[in-house]
C-alpha positions as CSV (number, residue, x, y, z in Angstrom):
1,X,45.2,48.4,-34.6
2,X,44.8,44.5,-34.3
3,X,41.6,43.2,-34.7
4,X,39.9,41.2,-32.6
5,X,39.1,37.2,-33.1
6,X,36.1,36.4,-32.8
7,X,36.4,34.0,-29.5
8,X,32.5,32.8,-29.5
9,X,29.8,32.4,-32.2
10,X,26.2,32.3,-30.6
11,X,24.4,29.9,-33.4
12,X,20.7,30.6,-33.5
13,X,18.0,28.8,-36.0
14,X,14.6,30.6,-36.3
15,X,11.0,29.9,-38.1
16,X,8.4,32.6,-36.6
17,X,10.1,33.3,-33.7
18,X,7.9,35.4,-32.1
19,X,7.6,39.2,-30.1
20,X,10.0,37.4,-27.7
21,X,12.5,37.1,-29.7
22,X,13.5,40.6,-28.7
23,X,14.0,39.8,-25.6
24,X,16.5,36.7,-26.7
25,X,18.1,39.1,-28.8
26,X,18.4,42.0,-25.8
27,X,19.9,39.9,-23.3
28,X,22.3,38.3,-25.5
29,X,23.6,41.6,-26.3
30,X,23.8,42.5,-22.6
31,X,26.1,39.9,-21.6
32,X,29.2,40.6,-19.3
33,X,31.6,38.8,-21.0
34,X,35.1,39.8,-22.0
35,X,35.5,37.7,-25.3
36,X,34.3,39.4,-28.4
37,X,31.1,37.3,-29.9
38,X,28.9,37.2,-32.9
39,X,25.7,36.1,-33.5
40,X,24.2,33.8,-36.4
41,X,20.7,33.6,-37.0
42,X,19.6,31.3,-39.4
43,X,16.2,32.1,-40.3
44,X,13.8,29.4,-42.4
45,X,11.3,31.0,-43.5
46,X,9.8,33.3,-41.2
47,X,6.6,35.4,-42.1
48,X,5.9,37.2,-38.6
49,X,8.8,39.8,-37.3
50,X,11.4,38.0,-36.7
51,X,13.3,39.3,-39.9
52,X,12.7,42.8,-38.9
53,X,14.0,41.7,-34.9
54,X,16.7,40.5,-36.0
55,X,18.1,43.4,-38.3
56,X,17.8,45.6,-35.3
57,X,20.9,43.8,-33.9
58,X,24.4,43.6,-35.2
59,X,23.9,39.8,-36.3
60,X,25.0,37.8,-39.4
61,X,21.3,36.6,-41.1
62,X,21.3,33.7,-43.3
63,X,17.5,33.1,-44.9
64,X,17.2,29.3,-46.1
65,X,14.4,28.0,-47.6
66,X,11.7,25.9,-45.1
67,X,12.8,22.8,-46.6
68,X,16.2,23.5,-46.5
69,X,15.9,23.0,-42.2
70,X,17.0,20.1,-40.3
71,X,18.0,20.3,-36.4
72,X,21.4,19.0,-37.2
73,X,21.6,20.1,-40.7
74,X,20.8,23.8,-39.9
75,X,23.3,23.8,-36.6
76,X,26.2,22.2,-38.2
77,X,25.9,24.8,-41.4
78,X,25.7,27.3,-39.0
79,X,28.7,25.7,-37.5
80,X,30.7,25.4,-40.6
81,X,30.2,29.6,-41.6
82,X,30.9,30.6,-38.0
83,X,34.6,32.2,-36.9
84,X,34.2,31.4,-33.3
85,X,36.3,28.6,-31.6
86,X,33.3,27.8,-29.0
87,X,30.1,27.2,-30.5
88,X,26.9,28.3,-28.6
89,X,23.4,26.7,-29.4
90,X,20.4,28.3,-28.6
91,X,16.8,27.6,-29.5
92,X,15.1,30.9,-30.3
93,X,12.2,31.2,-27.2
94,X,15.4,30.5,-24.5
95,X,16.2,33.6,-22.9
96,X,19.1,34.1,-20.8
97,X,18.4,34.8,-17.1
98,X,20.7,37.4,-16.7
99,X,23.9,38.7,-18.0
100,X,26.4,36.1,-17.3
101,X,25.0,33.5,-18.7
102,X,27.4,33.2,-21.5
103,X,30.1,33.8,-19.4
104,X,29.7,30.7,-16.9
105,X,28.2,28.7,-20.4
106,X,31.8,29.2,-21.5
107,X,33.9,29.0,-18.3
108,X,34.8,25.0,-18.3
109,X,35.7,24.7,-21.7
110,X,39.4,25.9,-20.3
111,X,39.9,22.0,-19.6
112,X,41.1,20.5,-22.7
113,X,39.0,16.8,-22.5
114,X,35.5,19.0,-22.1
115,X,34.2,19.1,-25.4
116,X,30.8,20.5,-24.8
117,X,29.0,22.5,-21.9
118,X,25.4,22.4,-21.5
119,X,23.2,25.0,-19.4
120,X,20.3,24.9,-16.9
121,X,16.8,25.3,-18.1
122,X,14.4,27.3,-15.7
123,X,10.4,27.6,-16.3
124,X,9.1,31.2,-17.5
125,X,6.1,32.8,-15.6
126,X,3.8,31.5,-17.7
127,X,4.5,27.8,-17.7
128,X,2.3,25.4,-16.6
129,X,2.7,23.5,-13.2
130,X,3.7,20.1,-15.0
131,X,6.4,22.0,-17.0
132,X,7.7,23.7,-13.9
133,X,7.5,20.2,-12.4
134,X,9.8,18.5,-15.0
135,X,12.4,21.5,-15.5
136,X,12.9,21.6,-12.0
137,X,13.3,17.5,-12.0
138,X,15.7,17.1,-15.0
139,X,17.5,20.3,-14.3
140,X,19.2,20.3,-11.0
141,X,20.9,23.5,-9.2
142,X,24.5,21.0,-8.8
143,X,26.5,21.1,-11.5
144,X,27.5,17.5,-13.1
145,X,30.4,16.5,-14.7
146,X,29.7,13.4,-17.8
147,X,32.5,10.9,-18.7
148,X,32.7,7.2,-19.1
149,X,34.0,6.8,-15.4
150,X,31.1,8.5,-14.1
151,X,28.5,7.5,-16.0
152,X,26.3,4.2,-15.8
153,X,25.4,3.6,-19.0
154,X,24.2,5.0,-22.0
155,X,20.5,6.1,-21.2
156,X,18.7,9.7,-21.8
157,X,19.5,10.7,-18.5
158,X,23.1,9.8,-18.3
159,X,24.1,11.8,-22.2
160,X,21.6,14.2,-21.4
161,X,22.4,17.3,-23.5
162,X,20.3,20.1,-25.4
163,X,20.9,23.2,-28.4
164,X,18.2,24.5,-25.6
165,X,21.8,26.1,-24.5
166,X,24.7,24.8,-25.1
167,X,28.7,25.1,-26.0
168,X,30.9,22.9,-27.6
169,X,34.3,23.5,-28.5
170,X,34.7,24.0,-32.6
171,X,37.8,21.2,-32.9
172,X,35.4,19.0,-31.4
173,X,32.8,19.6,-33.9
174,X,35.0,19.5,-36.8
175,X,35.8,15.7,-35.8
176,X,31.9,14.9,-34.7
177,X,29.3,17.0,-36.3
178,X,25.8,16.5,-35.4
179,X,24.0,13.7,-37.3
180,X,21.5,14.9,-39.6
181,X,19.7,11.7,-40.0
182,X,18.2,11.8,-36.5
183,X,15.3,14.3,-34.8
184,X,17.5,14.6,-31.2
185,X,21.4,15.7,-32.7
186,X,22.1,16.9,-29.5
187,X,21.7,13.9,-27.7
188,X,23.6,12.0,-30.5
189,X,26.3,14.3,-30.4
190,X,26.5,13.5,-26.6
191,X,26.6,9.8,-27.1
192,X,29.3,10.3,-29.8
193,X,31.6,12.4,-27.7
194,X,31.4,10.5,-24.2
195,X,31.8,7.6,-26.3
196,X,35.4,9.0,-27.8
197,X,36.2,9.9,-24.2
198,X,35.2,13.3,-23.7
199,X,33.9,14.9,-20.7
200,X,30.5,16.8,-21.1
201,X,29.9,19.3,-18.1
202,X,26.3,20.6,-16.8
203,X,26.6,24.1,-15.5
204,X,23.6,25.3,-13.6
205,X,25.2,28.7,-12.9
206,X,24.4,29.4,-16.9
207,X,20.9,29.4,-16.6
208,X,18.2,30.4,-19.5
209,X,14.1,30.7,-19.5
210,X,13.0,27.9,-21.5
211,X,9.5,26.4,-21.4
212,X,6.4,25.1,-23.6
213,X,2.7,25.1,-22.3
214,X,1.9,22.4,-24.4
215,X,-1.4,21.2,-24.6
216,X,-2.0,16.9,-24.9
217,X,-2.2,16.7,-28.8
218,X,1.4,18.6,-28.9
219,X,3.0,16.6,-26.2
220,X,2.3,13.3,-27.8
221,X,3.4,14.2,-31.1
222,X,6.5,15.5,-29.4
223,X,7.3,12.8,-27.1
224,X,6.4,10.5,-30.4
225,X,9.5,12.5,-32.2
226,X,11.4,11.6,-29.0
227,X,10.8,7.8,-28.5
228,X,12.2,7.9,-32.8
229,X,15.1,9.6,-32.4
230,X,15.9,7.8,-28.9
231,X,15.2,4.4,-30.4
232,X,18.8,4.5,-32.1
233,X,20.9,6.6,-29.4
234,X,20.0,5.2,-25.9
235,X,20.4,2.0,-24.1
236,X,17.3,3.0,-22.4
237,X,14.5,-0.5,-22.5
238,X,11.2,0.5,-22.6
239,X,10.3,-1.7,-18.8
240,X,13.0,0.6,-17.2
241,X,11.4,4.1,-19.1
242,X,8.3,2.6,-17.3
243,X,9.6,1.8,-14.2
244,X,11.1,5.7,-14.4
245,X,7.7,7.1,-15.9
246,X,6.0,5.7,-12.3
247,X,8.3,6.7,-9.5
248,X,8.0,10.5,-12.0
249,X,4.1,10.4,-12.0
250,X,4.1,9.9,-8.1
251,X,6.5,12.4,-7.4
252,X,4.4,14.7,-9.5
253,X,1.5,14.0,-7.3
254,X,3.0,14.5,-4.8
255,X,4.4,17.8,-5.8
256,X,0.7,19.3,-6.0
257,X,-0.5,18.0,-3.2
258,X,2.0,19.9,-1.5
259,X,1.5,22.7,-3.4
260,X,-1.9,22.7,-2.9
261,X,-3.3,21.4,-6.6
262,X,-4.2,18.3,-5.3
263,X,-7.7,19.1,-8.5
264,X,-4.6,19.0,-11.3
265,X,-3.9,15.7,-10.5
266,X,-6.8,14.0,-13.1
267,X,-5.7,16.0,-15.7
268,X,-1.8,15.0,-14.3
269,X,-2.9,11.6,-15.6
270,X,-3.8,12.0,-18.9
271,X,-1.3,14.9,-19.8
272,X,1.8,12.1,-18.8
273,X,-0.4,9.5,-20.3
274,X,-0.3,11.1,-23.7
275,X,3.7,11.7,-23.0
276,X,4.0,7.9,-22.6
277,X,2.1,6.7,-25.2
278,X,4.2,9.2,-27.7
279,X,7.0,7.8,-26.4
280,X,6.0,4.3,-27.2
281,X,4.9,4.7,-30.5
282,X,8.0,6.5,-31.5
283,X,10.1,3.9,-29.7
284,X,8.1,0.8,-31.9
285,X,7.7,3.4,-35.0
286,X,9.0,0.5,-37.4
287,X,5.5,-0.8,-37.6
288,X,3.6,2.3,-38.1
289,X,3.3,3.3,-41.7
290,X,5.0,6.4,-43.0
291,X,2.2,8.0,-43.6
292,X,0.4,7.8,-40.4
293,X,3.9,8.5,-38.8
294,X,3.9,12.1,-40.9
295,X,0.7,12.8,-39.9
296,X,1.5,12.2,-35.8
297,X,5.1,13.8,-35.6
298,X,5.5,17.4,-34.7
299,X,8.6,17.2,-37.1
300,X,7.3,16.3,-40.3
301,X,10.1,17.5,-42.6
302,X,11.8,14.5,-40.9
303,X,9.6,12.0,-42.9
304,X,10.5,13.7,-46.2
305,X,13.8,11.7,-45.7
């Protein structure tokens, strides 16, 4: 009997993934999809369970050393050792929200000019009201189509894309592979590919829990790794992020007074305050010495470069 090819290879990188992982794990194994699929995990360095999840499920585990990981590095080796001919990205704490995820993730890539899919991102039960806020902001429920005619210009809004949950087609990859050199390779990838004249689709149909209840220390060393990595993809200039950041911050107050949390809004302030100050500092990061940079960036294996 003929075997199967592999049509789809699910692309995971993990570091202390957590009990959740399970559940990751679970669902992705529950999915109604025709197309046979494997799953990589890429593990760097775990010490909690994660090893011991993952060996519960018929995946392919790679262990590389903690210094070995890179966002793009780690998703274009996984890339390269993968059979599939779509690749799927998914961060480790996404879960899918039900069992045909994959198969609308996967359903536009029959067009031969889309080169990568990208899926919607919904708040878990847990998250906080100005996550919940944001998700539901960035992440729409109409699906969007990305190409040089439709787009404006080059800003984060316009390429956005994210390994949050994600397909792109492996022909595509072979000829633009994520760049290692930057924090955000999704978003550079998405530049790259509009930019050769692809079309990038966002499918809200493929939908996956994502969310972080960060507190204000973590969101402005985050948003700090953002305005770095931004400050060589996007055309974005920092009096429009401002102008943006404004008519955001009043529809977020307006958001809890109608949903009654008119008392979050003090908190509202400095919790976007710290996001925009990251942002700066990341965006003007030339002048800040390495080692003060290491010491504010959630992604300090990046300064090692």
């Amino acid at each position: 009997m003929k075997k199967h090819k592999i049509k789809v290879s699910i692309i995971i990188p993990t570091q202390n993934a957590g009990s959740e992982f399970d559940t990751v794990l679970k669902r992705i194994f529950e999915q109604n999809i025709k197309e046979k699929f494997e799953v990589i995990i890429i593990d760097s360095g775990s010490t909690d369970k994660t090893i011991e999840i993952a060996k519960k499920y018929p995946v392919r585990l790679i262990q590389i050393k903690p210094e070995e990981f890179g966002h793009g590095r780690t998703r274009n080796y996984g890339a390269d050792i993968s059979e599939g001919e779509y690749l799927v990205f998914l961060t480790q704490d996404a879960i899918p929200f039900d069992n045909n995820w994959l198969r609308y993730l996967i359903s536009n890539l029959e067009d031969e000019n889309v080169a990568g899919v990208y899926n919607k991102q919904i708040p878990k039960d847990n998250a906080n009201i100005f996550e919940k806020f944001y998700l539901n902001k960035v992440y729409s429920d109409y699906k969007i189509i990305k190409n040089l005619k439709t787009i404006k210009s080059l800003t984060l809004n316009e390429i956005r894309f994210s390994s949050g949950g994600s397909v792109i087609k492996k022909d595509v990859w072979k000829k633009h592979k994520f760049d290692e050199s930057v924090l955000f390779e999704d978003q550079a990838w998405s530049k790259t590919v509009l930019l050769s004249g692809y079309s990038i689709i966002y499918e809200p149909k493929a939908k996956v829990y994502h969310s972080h209840n960060y507190n204000i220390i973590d969101v402005f060393r985050r948003h700090f790794d953002h305005g770095v990595s931004l400050n060589e993809i996007v055309n974005d200039k920092i009096i429009n992020v401002t102008k943006e950041g404004l008519n955001f911050i009043i529809e977020e107050i307006l958001f809890l007074i109608k949903n009654n949390l008119w008392y979050k809004i003090p908190h509202m302030f400095v919790y976007e305050f710290s996001r925009y100050l990251g942002y700066l500092l990341g965006r003007k990061h030339n002048i800040i010495p390495k080692f003060i940079k290491r010491s504010i960036s959630h992604h300090k294996y990046y300064w090692k470069i």
